[in-house]
C-alpha positions, 0 to 999 in steps of 0.5 A: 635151169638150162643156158637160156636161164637169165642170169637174175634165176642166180641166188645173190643175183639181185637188179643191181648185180644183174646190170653190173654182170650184163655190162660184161655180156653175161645176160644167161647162164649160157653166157657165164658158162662161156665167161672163161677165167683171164688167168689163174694164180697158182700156189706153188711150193714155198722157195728159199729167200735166195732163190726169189726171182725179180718180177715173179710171184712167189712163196716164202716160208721164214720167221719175222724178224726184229719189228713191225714199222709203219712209215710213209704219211697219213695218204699213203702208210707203209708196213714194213717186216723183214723175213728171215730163214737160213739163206738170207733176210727178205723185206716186205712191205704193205700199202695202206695197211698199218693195222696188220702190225698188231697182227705181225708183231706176235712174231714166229714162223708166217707164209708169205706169197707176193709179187718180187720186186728190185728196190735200191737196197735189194729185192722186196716182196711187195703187199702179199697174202698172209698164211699165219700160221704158216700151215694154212698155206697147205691148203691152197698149195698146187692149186689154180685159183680163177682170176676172171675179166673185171668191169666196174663193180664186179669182183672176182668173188662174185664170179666165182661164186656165181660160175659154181652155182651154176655148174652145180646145179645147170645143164652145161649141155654137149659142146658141138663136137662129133663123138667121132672128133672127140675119140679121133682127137682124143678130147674130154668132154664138153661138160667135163671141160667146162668145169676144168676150165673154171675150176681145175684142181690141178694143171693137167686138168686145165690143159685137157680142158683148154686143148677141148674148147680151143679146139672147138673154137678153132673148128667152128671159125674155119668152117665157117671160113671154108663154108661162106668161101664155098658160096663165094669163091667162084664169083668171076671176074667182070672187070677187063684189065688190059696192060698200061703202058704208063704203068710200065713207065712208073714201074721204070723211073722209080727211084730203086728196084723191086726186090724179087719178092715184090716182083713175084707178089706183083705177078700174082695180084696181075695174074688174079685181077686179069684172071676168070675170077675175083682176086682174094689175096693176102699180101703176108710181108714182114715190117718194112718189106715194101707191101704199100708199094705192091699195093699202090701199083695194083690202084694204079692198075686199076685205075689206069684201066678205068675203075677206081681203088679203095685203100682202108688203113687203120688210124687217120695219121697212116691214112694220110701218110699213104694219101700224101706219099701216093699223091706225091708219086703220082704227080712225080711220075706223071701218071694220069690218076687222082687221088682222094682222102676220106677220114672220120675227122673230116669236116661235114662240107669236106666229106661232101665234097669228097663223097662227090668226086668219088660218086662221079668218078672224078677220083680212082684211088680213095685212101682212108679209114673206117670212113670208107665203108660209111654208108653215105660213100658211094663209088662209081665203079670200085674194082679193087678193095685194100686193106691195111693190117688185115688182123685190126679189121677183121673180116666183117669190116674188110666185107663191108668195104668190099660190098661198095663195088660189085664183088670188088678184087680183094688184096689184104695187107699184113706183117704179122708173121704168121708161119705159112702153115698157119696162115693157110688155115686162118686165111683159108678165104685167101690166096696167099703171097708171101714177102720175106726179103727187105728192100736192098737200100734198108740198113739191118737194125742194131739190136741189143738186150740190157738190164736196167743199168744201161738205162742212162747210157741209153739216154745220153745215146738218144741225146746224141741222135737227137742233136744229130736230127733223128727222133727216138720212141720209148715203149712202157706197158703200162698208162698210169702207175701201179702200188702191185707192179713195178713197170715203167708206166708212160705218164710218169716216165715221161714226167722224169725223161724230161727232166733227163732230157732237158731244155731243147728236147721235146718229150710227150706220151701217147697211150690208148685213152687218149681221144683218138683225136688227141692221139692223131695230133700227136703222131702228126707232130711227132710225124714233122719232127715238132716233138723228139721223143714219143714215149707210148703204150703198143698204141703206135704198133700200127699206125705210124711211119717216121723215117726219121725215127732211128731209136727204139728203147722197150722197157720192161721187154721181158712183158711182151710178147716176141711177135709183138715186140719185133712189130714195135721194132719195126717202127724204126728202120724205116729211113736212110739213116742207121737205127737201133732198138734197145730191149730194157728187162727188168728180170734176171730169169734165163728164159727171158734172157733166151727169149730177148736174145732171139730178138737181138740176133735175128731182124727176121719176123717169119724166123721169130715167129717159129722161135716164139712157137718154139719157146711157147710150149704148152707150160705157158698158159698162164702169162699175157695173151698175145695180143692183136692178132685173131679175137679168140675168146681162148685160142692163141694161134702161135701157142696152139698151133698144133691144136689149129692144125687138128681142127683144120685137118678135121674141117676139111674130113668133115666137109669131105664126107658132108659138105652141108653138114647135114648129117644128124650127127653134125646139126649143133655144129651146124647150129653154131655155124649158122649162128656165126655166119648170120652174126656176120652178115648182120653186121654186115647191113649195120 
């Protein structure tokens, strides 16, 4: 049995089973090989009942004390125990199980590990594993149990049982490493990691196998970045670009002055787009540093030189946004251009219409979304690609675009602020520049971080703004409630802030399953002030712009990353008007609280994302991935920095020494390259 066995050469791995794991992507061995644990769950030393901390997972050891209750109603029965040791009395509850008072009223000394919530009457572990007698908790104590990515169907169980069978009995194969980085990095071996990763026995085995694949990871992505720019980089430049007067009149009559660091980025797309050859530039600017008005004077350039300019923003309500405002600036300041729309909503007879201008060269600068890249939309002689939000696109997409022209110039748009170093090594296709100053006329935003308590001061605050004419989000992790977590979840939240909020105040929610369709009348009426509060997923991270909006509330902050948390903020300060984000944290830890406080003191992303390096260390491998940034299957850019740094460093010693990588030794590094880089030349012609 090698990595190309089907998956159905498993015992237990009938037709029905086979389906269910190749909705997963698992079609081989190879592929369960690579179907790498989402988490681990980590049984650790049983705790005292008063060092029990909200929002945790944890073990304690005491002696049942008084009876086993069973409540609650026919749908939804709940048994209840108290625990008890020397520092105080736990209660304990669990859903749906009224069996296990039989079980539970012998009495004695249990085990108990489960997740810790705050209730009214106090702190309650809720629905956890039982260890009766209390000595088979030993067994499992400091180990790391896998916990797998789920589709319907398929249990973690079945995983499990799957991923041994094949460690036991199939050929893992060699990874793609050099011995040479394996010594020189001092990495485990691949076979070595494969089995850490699944089934470590102890902590440090999982860090020495994770620090081996994401290093292997992050090697072949910037090798394969290096080396498709090696065959591209040089292409020159076939547009002429000559200074434009009425450009100059634009840039003089705008209603407020550039900061310098706009002016500096602007000076180096000009540079670039006069330049011998092709402009690849990332534009690298923190929330509300003004990169959309860098890039609307390089369409305007383009176009008063005769080309046209596409911009790809990532949702239809953005898309429109920088439609109208550069339709509006463009009939403000007399400047001689046409402006076009083009999104997936519009009507079959609208995108006709469209396609038209835009093949004529009626139009010179096209906003949109993923619309643009359609097939049916030809340009006439596109000079200039812009992309929004570079990380939701990714490259095969921002490619796509760039191929409706003749090797267009290239300026990506990002606010996630990735520190510079970093940035050089995921971006190594681009030039950077970077934005790190706020338009003068921005008012810092007030930043404060509050425990649960502060929750109706914080309504009758967003009431108070409300009557002043300003709008408020509310961010919640989670759609729909949970029995196992206690997170604000966004469909029942918005049930009870309308009944807070009352009559006058118009309260919807916004969350990922929703129709995108759906999602886009919500924003656009939130957008006109049709609706006042908006209580949403991370959804609106990207993809909306209300000036208006002056509040911001997170619940459950303590579940988000730092990084993603200063983009939310970043939905509000956007005005004239002063505006504010509340932190909410349900968790009493210290780290949280350092954590949160970095963002209550600071505005500054590029600063946040150090600290959040900072604070990230190699311990903390075993919460939520940071999301949204690169689709590593394991890597995580901020977390393992170091790790990225190496695999740059030894990319650019490996094509030193063999710029082809055709050395023997080299050849399944190579292999995986070329299987990478025809992946994206595939869905390139898609």
């Amino acid at each position: 049995m090698d990595v190309h066995t089907k998956i159905s050469a498993l015992k237990g791995i009938g037709e029905k089973t086979e389906k269910i794991f190749q909705k997963a992507g698992i079609y081989t061995v190879g592929d369960l090989i690579q179907y790498f644990p989402r988490g681990y769950d980590v049984y650790e030393e049983p705790v005292a009942i008063s060092e029990l901390e909200e929002g945790r997972t944890m073990t304690v050891t005491g002696a049942i004390y008084g009876r086993v209750q069973v409540g609650g109603n026919p749908k939804m029965q709940i048994t209840t125990l108290y625990l008890k040791d020397i520092t105080g009395t736990l209660k304990v509850v669990w859903f749906r199980m009224p069996f296990l008072r039989s079980t539970l009223s012998k009495g004695g000394v249990i085990t108990l590990r489960g997740r810790i919530i705050r209730k009214k009457d106090g702190l309650v572990m809720e629905h956890p594993e039982i260890f009766y007698p209390s000595s088979r908790y030993a067994e499992k104590q400091d180990s790391l149990q896998p916990i797998y990515p789920l589709t319907t169907g398929m249990t973690n169980s079945a995983v499990i049982k799957a991923v041994h069978q094949v460690l036991d009995t199939a050929d893992a194969g060699d990874g793609v490493l050099p011995e040479e980085l394996e010594e020189r990095y001092r990495l485990i071996s691949y076979p070595q990691a494969i089995r850490g990763i699944h089934f470590p026995e102890k902590k440090e085995e999982f860090y020495r196998a994770r620090e081996r694949l994401v290093f292997e990871e992050f090697l072949v992505f910037i090798l394969s970045i290096r080396m498709m720019k090696g065959n591209e980089d040089r292409m020159l430049n076939q547009y002429c670009f000559r200074e434009q007067p009425e450009l100059d009149s634009f840039l003089q009559h705008l209603p407020f002055d550039l900061t310098n660091a706009q002016k500096r980025t602007w000076r180096d797309i000009r540079h670039d787009m006069t330049g011998v050859h092709v402009m690849s530039r990332l534009v690298q600017g923190d929330v509300g540093s003004g990169k959309t008005i860098v890039a609307l004077i390089a369409m305007i350039f383009a176009g008063l030189n005769g080309y046209q300019a596409a911009m790809m923003a990532p949702t239809e309500v953005l898309a429109r946004q920088h439609y109208e405002n550069i339709r509006t600036m463009l009939e403000t300041y007399h400047v001689p251009l046409t402006a076009e729309i083009l999104t997936g909503s519009m009507s079959a007879g609208q995108k006709r219409a469209a396609y038209g201008r835009i093949a004529s060269g009626e139009v010179q600068i096209v906003v949109g979304t993923h619309a643009l890249i359609q097939e049916k939309a030809v340009y006439k002689n596109l000079a200039l690609v812009v992309t929004d939000e570079q990380h939701r696109f990714g490259v095969r997409q921002r490619e796509n675009l760039a191929e409706k022209g003749q090797h267009p110039h290239i300026l990506v748009m990002s606010a996630t602020p990735i520190p510079r170093t970093l940035a050089i090594i995921l971006y190594g296709d681009l030039d950077i520049s970077v934005m790190d100053e706020l338009p003068k006329n921005r008012l810092p935003i007030k930043n404060c971080v509050v425990d649960t308590g502060y929750r109706n001061t914080a309504y009758q605050f967003m009431k108070k703004q409300i009557q002043e004419g300003r709008q408020c989000y509310v961010i919640c992790p989670m759609i729909e409630e949970s029995e196992s977590l206690e997170a604000e979840n966004v469909t029942g939240y918005t049930e009870s802030l309308r009944e807070v909020m009352g009559e006058g105040i118009e309260v919807c929610c916004l969350h990922g399953k929703m129709k995108q369709s759906q999602k886009d009348e919500i924003m656009d009426a939130f957008s006109k002030n049709e609706i006042q509060i908006l209580v949403s997923t991370t959804v609106i991270e990207v993809g909306i712009d209300v000036p208006n909006s002056t509040v911001m509330l997170i619940e459950n902050a303590e579940r988000f990353g730092l990084a993603q948390l200063h983009q939310l903020r970043g939905r509000v300060g956007r005005g004239k008007y002063q505006s504010y984000c509340i932190f909410m944290s349900a968790s009493k830890s210290k780290e949280t609280k350092e954590r949160l406080d970095i963002l209550s003191h600071s505005n500054d992303g590029f600063f946040i994302a150090g600290e959040d390096l900072r604070l990230r260390g190699p311990g903390d491998l075993f919460g939520i991935r940071q999301s949204g940034l690169l689709d590593f299957r394991l890597g995580d850019v901020f977390q393992d920095s170091k790790i990225l740094q190496c695999a740059g460093e030894a990319a650019g010693k490996l094509l030193e020494d063999d710029p082809g990588l055709a050395k023997d030794v080299h050849q399944p590094l190579k292999h995986a390259l070329d299987r990478m880089i025809s992946e994206v030349m595939l869905e390139k012609t898609l």
